[in-house]
Residue, then its C-alpha position, 0 to 999 in steps of 0.5 A: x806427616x799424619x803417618x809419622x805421628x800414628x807411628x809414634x802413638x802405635x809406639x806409645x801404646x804398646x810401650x805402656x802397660x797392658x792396662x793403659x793399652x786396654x784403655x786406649x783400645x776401649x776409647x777408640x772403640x766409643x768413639x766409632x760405635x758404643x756397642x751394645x751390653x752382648x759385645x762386652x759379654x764375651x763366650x766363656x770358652x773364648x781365650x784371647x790369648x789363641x789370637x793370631x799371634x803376629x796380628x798387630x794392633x792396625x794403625x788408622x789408614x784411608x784404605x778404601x774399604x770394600x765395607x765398614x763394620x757399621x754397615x754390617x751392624x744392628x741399630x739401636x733402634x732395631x736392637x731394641x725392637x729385638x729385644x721386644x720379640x724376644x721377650x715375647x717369644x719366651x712368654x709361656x706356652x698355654x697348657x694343651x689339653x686333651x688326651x693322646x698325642x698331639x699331631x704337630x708342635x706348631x711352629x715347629x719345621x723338620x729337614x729332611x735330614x731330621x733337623x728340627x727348625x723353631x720359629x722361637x729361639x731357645x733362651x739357654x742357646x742366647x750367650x752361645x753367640x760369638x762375641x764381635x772382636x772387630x778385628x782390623x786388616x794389617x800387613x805384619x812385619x816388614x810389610x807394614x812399612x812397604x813403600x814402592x810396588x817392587x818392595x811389597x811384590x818381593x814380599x810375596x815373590x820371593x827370591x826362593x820362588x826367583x831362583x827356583x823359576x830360574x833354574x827350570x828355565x835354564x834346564x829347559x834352555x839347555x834341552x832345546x840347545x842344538x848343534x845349530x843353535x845356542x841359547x844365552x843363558x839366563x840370569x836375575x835379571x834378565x828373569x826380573x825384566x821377563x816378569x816385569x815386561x810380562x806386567x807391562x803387557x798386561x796393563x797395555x793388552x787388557x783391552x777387549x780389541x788389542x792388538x797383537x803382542x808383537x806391535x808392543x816391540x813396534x817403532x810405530x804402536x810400541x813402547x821403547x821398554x819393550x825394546x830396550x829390554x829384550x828383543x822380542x825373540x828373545x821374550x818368545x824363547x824365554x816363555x817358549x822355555x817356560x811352557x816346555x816346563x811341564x811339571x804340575x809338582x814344580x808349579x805347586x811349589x811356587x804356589x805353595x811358596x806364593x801362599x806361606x809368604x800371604x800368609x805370613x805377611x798379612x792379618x786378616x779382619x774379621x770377615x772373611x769368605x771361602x769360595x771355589x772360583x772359576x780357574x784357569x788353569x787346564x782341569x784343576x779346582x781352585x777353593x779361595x779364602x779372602x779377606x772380605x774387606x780387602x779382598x787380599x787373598x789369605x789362603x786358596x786351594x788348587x787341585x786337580x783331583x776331586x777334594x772333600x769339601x770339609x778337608x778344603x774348609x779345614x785346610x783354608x780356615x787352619x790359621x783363624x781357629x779361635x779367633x772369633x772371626x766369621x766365614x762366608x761359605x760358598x753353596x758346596x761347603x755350607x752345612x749344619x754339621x760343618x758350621x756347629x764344627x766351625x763354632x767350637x772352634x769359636x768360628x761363626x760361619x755365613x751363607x746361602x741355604x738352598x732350597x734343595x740343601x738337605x738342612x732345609x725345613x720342610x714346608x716352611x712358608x719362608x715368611x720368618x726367621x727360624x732357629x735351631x741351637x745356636x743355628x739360624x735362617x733368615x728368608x731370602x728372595x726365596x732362599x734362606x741365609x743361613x749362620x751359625x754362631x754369629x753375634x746378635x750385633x750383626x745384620x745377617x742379610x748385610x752381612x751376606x750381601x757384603x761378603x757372599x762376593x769377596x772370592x768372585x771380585x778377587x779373581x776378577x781383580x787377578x784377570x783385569x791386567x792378567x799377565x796371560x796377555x803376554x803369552x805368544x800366538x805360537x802357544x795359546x792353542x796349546x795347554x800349558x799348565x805350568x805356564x798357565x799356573x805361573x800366570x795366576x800366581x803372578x796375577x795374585x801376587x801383584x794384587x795381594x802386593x797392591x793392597x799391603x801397600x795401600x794398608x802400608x803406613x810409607x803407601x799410596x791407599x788412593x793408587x789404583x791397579x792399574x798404576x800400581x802394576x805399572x810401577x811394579x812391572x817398570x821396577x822390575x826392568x830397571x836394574x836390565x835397563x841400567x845394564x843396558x844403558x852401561x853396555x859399551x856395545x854396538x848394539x845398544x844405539x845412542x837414540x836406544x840409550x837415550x830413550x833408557x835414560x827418559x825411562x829410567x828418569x835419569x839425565x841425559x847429559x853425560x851420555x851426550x857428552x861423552x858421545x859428542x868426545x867420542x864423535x870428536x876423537x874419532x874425526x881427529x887427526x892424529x898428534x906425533x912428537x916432532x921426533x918421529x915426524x920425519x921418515x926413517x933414513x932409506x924409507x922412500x914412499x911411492x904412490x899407492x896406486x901401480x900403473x897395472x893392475x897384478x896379481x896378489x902376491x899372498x893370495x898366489x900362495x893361496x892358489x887365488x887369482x886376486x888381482x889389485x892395483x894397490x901396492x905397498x908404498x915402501x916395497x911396492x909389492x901389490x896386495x889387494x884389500x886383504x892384505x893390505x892395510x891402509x892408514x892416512x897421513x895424519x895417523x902415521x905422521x907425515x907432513x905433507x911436504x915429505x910426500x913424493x910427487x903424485x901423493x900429495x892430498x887434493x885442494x878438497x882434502x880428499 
């Protein structure tokens, strides 16, 4: 109900003119935290109207954050404190005396690469400090109102990436085709069931002692989805079919594909964090950019070649310039030059300087906070966390602490229920790197789809991953399952059939029904009218069995020397079991009565 009236609020609002929307935002804003008089003094050279432009005004949501805002924000108290030391520090200097000139200017630190470093903040570099705009987190457009797993995972993974993966594996099924083997085709669904069995294998065997993938197909340890499904060959060709697709160019364009439908379906808050991330996949590097506080990855980089970092910075920042946010780089892309880039961009920038880096004052005792332009560095366990245009609203070490980790917990929310549990043991050994690549795209595709549909006003924000990629991969097979259920083939049993329906949710009632009239149409006996009851006029029936056992008359023509007591009751020519076919009484239609001797039916209906 809470869902319903925000919606009709967030459509109110931005019904209303511009100047009550500003109102309403300004009110809310009191309510959490009055902020201090530098948040409302924005930077001149900012312009709102260069904000993303399909970021909406977030609905308010229980989505379990990874930090608040206020955790990250100076107290009053402290703000006042501040305020005290600046004033201090700007207090004039005495005037020295003497002749010649001075050796050093005390307070004064000199990196190696010739920056100078002050305890004392320059009074004309205070107002070039980004504002703080406190941006929300948010799905845009159709993912703002998801309201299952598949929904939101079909956002991401769509039916381009869908079509594209199905038009490879059918080229490599027919290359492995023989003259003694034929592979099926396969078909949407059948790829859907593929994806979400290999989801389902990755909730069952994340465990650190699991069994073999094969006990999943198993009456004893398994689960009857699996069965029902696909055998389990058959799931072995398809990923054998994949593996055999080794086209790095091919994988790129379903991750560049994956990366678009991210970016084109999530706004990010205003913390985010660009980090390079141990990868899977065989002799590539992996840069990611994830949104601090939901951890959603926002943008990434795979190579397999050695990049600049100031080109991957370029390339994962291109959709937040001028926006105000802030980025935590890692140690291989943080420095001064590329953070001063990132501030005229109107981009405040966060990390861990190294005592090696070549921006690092020397003989500094690491015992106060430096500063340099718009440029700062706070001691920390024997390091220094730089930043570079950050608000004066924000604590750094927080801050720091807050978002260093965002990309490292990411990747360790893909590889909890990996979906590289379900490759065979016959191509674990061998280097599979389109294989490799496809599962690290199905990882971040279902824990990106996981967190829009917790920010989903129609979502669950208390669903844990676990239960989210169970759903997801159970979705995924239902339409398979409902084919299954449908097929009127032997080989979908009536135990099998049930078990789909207790999967699928659906009564099983009609199928019990309709087996018990199929049992009983079987076992009936069949009904002629009266006048076809009666036998021909000349048609007289002898046993079927002779006294002799002879020789087949159509397999004598055959050279076969078949020989059968069995003979036609009309013509009494002998023929053996494959010439002759056999019907009981009931079915054609005669009365005990005009049976001849010796054919009647025994007391025990045999």
């Amino acid at each position: 109900m809470e869902c319903v009236l925000d919606e009709e609020l967030l459509a109110n609002i931005k019904c209303s003119d511009q100047e009550d929307g500003d109102e309403e935002d300004e009110k809310m804003q009191l309510e959490e935290q009055v902020p201090p008089p530098e948040s409302v003094d924005q930077d001149a050279s900012f312009n709102g109207e260069d904000s993303d432009p399909l970021q909406e005004t977030a609905a308010p949501c229980n989505f379990c954050w990874v930090f608040e805002d206020s955790d990250v924000l100076i107290t009053e108290d402290q703000l006042a404190d501040m305020v005290l030391k600046k004033e201090d520090s700007f207090r004039p200097a005495a005037p020295k005396r003497g002749r010649g000139r001075p050796a050093s200017i005390p307070g004064n630190y000199i990196s190696s690469r010739g920056q100078v470093w002050s305890v004392t903040k320059d009074a004309q570099v205070f107002g070039e400090d980004l504002p703080l705009l406190g941006q929300q987190a948010s799905g845009k457009g159709p993912a703002r109102t998801v309201s299952n797993a598949v929904e939101a995972w079909m956002l991401l993974f769509d039916d381009d990436m869908l079509r594209s993966l199905l038009r490879h594996a059918n080229e490599q099924i027919r290359k492995r085709r023989t003259p003694t083997s034929v592979h099926r085709p396969l078909d949407v669904v059948e790829l859907r069931a593929f994806l979400g069995l290999s989801y389902l294998c990755g909730v069952f065997r994340n465990a650190r002692y699991s069994g073999p993938l094969e006990e999943l197909w198993t009456m004893e340890l398994g689960n009857a989805i699996f069965r029902a499904s696909m055998t389990l060959t058959r799931f072995e060709t398809i990923s054998q079919c994949l593996a055999g697709n080794c086209g790095w160019a091919e994988g790129q364009k379903l991750w560049q594909r994956l990366l678009i439908n991210c970016r084109s379906y999530y706004g990010c808050s205003s913390w985010l964090a660009v980090e390079e991330t141990s990868c899977s996949v065989a002799k590539s590097r992996m840069t990611l950019c994830c949104d601090a506080r939901t951890l959603f990855m926002a943008n990434a980089v795979v190579s397999r070649s050695q990049r600049c970092p100031e080109k991957d910075v370029e390339q994962l920042i291109c959709d937040f310039k001028t926006t105000g946010r802030n980025v935590t780089l890692g140690a291989r892309y943080l420095n001064l030059t590329q953070s001063e880039k990132l501030r005229q961009r109107q981009i405040s920038s966060l990390g861990l300087l190294d005592s090696t880096s070549p921006d690092w004052p020397r003989q500094w005792p690491s015992d106060s906070t430096l500063y340099s332009g718009a440029s700062k560095i706070v001691p920390y366990d024997g390091e220094a966390i730089f930043c570079c245009g950050l608000s004066s609203q924000v604590d750094v070490l927080q801050a720091f602490q807050q978002t260093s980790n965002a990309c490292q917990q990411f990747h360790e929310l893909s590889q909890r229920f990996s979906t590289a549990h379900a490759t065979p043991a016959s191509l674990r050994e061998q280097a599979n790197p389109f294989l490799e690549l496809l599962h690290f795209i199905l990882n971040a595709a279902a824990v990106n789809a996981w967190i829009l549909f917790q920010l989903s006003s129609k979502g669950d924000p208390e669903m844990e991953q676990r239960d989210f990629q169970r759903q997801l991969g159970l979705f995924l097979t239902q339409q398979r399952l409902q084919r299954q259920l449908q097929r009127k083939s032997t080989s979908t049993s009536l135990v099998m059939r049930l078990q789909i329906c207790e999967i699928l949710g659906q009564s099983s009632q009609r199928l019990l029904s309709e087996a018990t009239g199929e049992a009983q149409l079987n076992h009936s006996v069949g009904v002629l009218t009266p006048d076809k009851m009666s036998l021909p006029v000349g048609v007289n029936l002898a046993s079927r069995y002779g006294e002799k056992h002879r020789r087949c008359k159509p397999c004598t023509r055959n050279k076969r020397g078949t020989k059968s007591r069995t003979r036609c009751q009309q013509c009494l020519q002998h023929r053996c079991g494959n010439h002759l076919i056999s019907r009981c009484y009931e079915c054609v239609g005669i009365l005990p009565g005009q049976l001849p001797e010796g054919n009647m039916r025994d007391e025990d209906g045999s």
